[in-house]
C-alpha positions as CSV (number, residue, x, y, z in Angstrom):
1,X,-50.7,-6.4,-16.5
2,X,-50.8,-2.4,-16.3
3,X,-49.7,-2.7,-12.7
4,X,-46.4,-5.6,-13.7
5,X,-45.7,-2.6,-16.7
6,X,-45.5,0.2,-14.3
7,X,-43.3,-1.6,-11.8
8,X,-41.1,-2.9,-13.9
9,X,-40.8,0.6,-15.6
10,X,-40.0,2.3,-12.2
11,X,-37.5,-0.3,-12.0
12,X,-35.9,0.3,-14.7
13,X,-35.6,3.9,-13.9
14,X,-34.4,3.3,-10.6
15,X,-31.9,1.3,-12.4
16,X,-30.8,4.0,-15.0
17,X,-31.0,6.6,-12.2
18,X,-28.4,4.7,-10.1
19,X,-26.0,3.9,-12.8
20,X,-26.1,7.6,-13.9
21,X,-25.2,8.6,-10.0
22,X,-22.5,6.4,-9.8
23,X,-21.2,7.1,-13.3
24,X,-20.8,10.7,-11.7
25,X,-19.4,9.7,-9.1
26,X,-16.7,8.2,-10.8
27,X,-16.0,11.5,-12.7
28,X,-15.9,13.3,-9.7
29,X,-13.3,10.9,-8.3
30,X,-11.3,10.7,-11.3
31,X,-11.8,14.7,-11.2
32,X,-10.5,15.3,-7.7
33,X,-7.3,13.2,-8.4
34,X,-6.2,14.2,-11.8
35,X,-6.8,18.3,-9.9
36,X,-4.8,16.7,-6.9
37,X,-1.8,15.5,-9.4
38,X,-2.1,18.9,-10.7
39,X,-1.5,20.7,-8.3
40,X,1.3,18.5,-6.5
41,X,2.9,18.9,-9.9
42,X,2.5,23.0,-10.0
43,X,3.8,22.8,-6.2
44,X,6.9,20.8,-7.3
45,X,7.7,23.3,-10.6
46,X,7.5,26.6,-8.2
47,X,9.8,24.6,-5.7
48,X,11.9,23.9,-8.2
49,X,12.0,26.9,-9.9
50,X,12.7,28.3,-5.7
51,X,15.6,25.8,-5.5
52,X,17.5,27.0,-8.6
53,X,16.5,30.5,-8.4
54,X,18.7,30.4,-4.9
55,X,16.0,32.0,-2.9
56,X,16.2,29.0,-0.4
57,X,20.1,29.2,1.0
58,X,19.9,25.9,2.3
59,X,20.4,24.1,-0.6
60,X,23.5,25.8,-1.6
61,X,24.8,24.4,1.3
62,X,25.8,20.9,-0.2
63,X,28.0,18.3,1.3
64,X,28.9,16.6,-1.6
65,X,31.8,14.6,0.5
66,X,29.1,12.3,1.6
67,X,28.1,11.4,-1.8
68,X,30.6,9.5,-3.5
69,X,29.2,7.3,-6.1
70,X,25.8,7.8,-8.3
71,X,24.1,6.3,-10.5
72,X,21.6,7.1,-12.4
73,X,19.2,4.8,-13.8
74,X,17.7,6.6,-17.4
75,X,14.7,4.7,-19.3
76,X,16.0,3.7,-22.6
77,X,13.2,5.5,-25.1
78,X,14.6,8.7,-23.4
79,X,18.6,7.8,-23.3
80,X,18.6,8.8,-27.2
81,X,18.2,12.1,-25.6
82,X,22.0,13.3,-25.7
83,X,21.5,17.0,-24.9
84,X,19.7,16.3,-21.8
85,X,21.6,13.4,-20.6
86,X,24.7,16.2,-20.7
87,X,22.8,18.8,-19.6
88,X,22.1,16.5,-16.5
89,X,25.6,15.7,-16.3
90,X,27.2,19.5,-16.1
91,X,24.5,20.0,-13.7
92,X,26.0,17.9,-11.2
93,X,29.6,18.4,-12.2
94,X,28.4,21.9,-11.0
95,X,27.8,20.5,-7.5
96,X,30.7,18.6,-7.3
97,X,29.6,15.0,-8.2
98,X,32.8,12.8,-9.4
99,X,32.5,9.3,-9.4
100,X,29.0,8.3,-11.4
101,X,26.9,5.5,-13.1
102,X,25.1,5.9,-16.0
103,X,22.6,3.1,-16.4
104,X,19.6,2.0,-19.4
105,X,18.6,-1.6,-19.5
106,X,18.9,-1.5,-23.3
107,X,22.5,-0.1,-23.5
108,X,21.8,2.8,-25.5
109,X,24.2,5.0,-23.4
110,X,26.8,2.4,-24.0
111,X,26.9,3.3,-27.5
112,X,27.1,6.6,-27.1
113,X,29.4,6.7,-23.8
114,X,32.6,8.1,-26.2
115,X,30.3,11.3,-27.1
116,X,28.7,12.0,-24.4
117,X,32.3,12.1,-22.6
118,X,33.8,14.4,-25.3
119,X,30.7,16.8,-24.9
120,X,32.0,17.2,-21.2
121,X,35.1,20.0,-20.5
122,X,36.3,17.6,-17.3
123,X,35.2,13.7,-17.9
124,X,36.5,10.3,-18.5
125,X,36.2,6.8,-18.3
126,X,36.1,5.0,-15.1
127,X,37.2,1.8,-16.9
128,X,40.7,4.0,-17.8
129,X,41.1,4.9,-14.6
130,X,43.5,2.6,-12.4
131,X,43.1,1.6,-8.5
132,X,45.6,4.2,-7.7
133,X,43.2,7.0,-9.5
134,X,40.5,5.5,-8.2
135,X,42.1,6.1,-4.3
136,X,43.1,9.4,-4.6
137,X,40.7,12.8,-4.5
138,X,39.0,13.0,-7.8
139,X,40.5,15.6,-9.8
140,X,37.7,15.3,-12.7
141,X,34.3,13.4,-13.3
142,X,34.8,10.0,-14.1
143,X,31.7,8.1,-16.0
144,X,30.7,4.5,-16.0
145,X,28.3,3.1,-18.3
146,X,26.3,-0.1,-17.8
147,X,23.4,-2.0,-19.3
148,X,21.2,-4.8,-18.2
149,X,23.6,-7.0,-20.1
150,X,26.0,-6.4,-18.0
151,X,24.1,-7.9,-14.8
152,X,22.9,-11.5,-16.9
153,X,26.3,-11.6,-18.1
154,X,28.2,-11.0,-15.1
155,X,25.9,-13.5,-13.1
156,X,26.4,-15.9,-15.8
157,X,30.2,-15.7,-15.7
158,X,30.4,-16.1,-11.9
159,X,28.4,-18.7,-11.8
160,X,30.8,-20.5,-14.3
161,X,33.6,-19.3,-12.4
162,X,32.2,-20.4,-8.6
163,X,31.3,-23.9,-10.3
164,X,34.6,-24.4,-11.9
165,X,36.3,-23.3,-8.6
166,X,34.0,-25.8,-6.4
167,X,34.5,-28.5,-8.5
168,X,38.2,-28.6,-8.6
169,X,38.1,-28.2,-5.0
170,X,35.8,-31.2,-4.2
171,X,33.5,-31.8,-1.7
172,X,34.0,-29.9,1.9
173,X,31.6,-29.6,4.8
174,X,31.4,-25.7,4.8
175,X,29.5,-23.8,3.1
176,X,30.9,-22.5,-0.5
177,X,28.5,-20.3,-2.1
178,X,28.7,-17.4,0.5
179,X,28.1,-13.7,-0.2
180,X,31.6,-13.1,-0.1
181,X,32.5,-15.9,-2.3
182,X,29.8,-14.6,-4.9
183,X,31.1,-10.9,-4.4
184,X,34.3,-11.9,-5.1
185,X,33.7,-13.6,-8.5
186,X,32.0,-10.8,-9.5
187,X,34.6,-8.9,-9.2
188,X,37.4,-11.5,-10.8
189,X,34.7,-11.1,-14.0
190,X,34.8,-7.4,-13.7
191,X,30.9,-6.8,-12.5
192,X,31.8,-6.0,-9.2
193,X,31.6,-2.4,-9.7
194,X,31.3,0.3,-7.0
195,X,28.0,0.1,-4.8
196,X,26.0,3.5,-5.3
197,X,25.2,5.9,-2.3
198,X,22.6,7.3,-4.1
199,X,20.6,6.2,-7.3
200,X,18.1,8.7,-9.4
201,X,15.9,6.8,-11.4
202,X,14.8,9.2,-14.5
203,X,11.9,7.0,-15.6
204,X,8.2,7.3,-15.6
205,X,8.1,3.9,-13.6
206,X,9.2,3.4,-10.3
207,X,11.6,0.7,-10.3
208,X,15.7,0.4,-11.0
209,X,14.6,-0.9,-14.3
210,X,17.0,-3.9,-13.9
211,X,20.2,-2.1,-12.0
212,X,22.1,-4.6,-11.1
213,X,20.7,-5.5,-7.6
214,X,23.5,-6.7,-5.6
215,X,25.2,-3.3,-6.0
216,X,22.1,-1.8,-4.3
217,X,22.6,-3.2,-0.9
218,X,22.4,-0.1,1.3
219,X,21.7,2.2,-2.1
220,X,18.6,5.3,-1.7
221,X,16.5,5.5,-4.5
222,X,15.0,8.6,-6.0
223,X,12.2,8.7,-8.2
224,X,12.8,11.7,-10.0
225,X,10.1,11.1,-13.1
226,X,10.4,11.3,-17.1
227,X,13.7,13.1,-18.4
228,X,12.1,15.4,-20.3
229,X,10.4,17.1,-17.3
230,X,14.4,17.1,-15.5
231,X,14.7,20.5,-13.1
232,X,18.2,21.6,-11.6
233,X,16.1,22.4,-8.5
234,X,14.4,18.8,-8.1
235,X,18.1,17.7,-8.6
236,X,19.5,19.6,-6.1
237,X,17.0,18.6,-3.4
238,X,17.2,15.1,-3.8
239,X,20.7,15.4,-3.3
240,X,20.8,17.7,-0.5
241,X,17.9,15.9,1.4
242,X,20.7,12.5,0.6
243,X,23.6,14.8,2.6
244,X,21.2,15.6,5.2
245,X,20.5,11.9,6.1
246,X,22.4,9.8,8.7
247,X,23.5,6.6,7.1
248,X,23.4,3.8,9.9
249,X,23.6,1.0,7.2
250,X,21.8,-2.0,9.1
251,X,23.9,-0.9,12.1
C-alpha cells in the first residue's frame, strides 16, 4: 500500500513538474514575441522619425505622377478623429497627392465630408467636379467620400438595372451578365467610381474593411496600422516604395 502511495505521489510530481515546465515555456514564448513586436515597432518609429527628418534623400525623391488616385480606408471608431484625418490629408497635399478616397464602412466621414473640406486651404468635392475637370491636370485636391453603403447599394441598383435591361431585351444566346456589362451599370447608378492605384488601410485589422471590391482590381494595399499611431515618415515610404514599383497589371 506504502509502495502504490509513493508511486503515485512521484507521479503526481512528475505531473506538476511538467506542467510548471511547459507553463514556462509558454511565457518564454509569449516573452520572446511580445520583445520581437517591440522592437520591430522601435525600428519602424526611428525609420520614421529618419524619413521625415530628411536624413534619407531618397525619399524626397517622389514621383507622384504615377500615383493618381488613393484611397484610404479609415476604421470607423477612429474617423471621429477630425484633426488627424486633416493632418493626414495636408500631409499628402504636401507630396502632391490630388485625386483621393476617403473610405469608413460606417460613413462617419460622410457626415463630416463638408468640414473636413473647409479645414483644407486647396480641396473640394470630386462629386462637383465635371468630366472636363476631371481630364485636365489637377489644379487642387479633390476628395471623395464613400461608405460601405455605398457598395450594397450600388450592387443593389445594378442588379435592378441589368435585370430590367435583360428582361426587356428577351432571351439571346450570348452571354449578358459580362464584366463589362456589370461595370457599366455601375457606372449608369453612379458607383462606378475611379479604381485606386494605391489604398492605405489605417486600421488595426488587416483587411479593406468592406471597400468596395470591384474598384480593387489591380489596387496595392498598405497596412499602415491604428490612426493614432499615423507618422509622415511611414506615409512617405509607403508611397515612395508604390512609385518605385513597376506596374505590369496581369500583363
Amino acid at each position: 500500500m506504502d509502495r502504490k502511495q509513493k508511486v503515485r505521489g512521484f507521479s503526481c510530481s512528475i505531473h506538476q513538474i511538467g506542467n510548471l515546465g511547459l507553463r514556462l515555456l509558454w511565457s518564454l514564448v509569449h516573452l520572446l514575441i511580445s520583445i520581437g513586436y517591440f522592437v520591430a515597432a522601435a525600428a519602424k518609429a526611428v525609420e520614421s522619425r529618419i524619413i521625415s527628418s530628411g536624413l534619407l534623400t531618397r525619399y524626397e525623391e517622389l514621383n507622384i505622377s504615377k500615383l493618381k488616385y488613393l484611397a484610404v480606408v479609415i476604421e470607423s471608431d477612429d474617423a471621429v478623429q477630425t484633426s488627424k484625418i486633416v493632418q493626414l490629408l495636408r500631409w499628402l497635399e504636401a507630396m502632391g497627392v490630388k485625386r483621393m478616397c476617403l473610405y469608413d464602412a460606417q460613413g462617419v466621414l460622410k457626415k463630416s465630408k463638408d468640414s473636413i473640406v473647409k479645414m483644407l486651404d486647396n480641396a473640394v468635392l470630386l462629386e462637383e467636379l465635371g468630366e472636363k475637370d476631371l481630364m485636365e491636370k489637377p489644379k487642387c485636391m479633390a476628395l471623395e467620400f464613400a461608405s460601405v453603403s455605398d457598395g450594397k447599394e450600388g450592387v443593389v441598383k445594378a442588379a435592378n438595372l441589368l435585370f430590367a435591361e435583360y428582361k426587356e431585351l428577351g432571351n439571346r444566346d450570348e452571354q449578358f451578365f459580362t464584366e463589362a456589362k456589370i461595370g457599366e451599370a455601375l457606372r449608369a447608378v453612379g458607383c462606378k467610381g475611379p479604381e485606386p492605384d494605391l489604398l492605405l488601410v489605417y486600421a488595426p485589422v488587416r483587411c479593406h474593411l468592406g471597400f468596395p471590391a470591384w474598384r480593387t482590381r489591380y489596387t496595392e494595399i498598405v497596412h499602415m496600422g491604428s490612426l493614432k499611431s499615423m507618422r509622415l515618415g511611414s506615409l512617405t515610404k509607403a508611397i515612395y516604395k508604390f512609385t518605385r514599383v513597376r506596374q505590369n497589371y496581369g500583363k
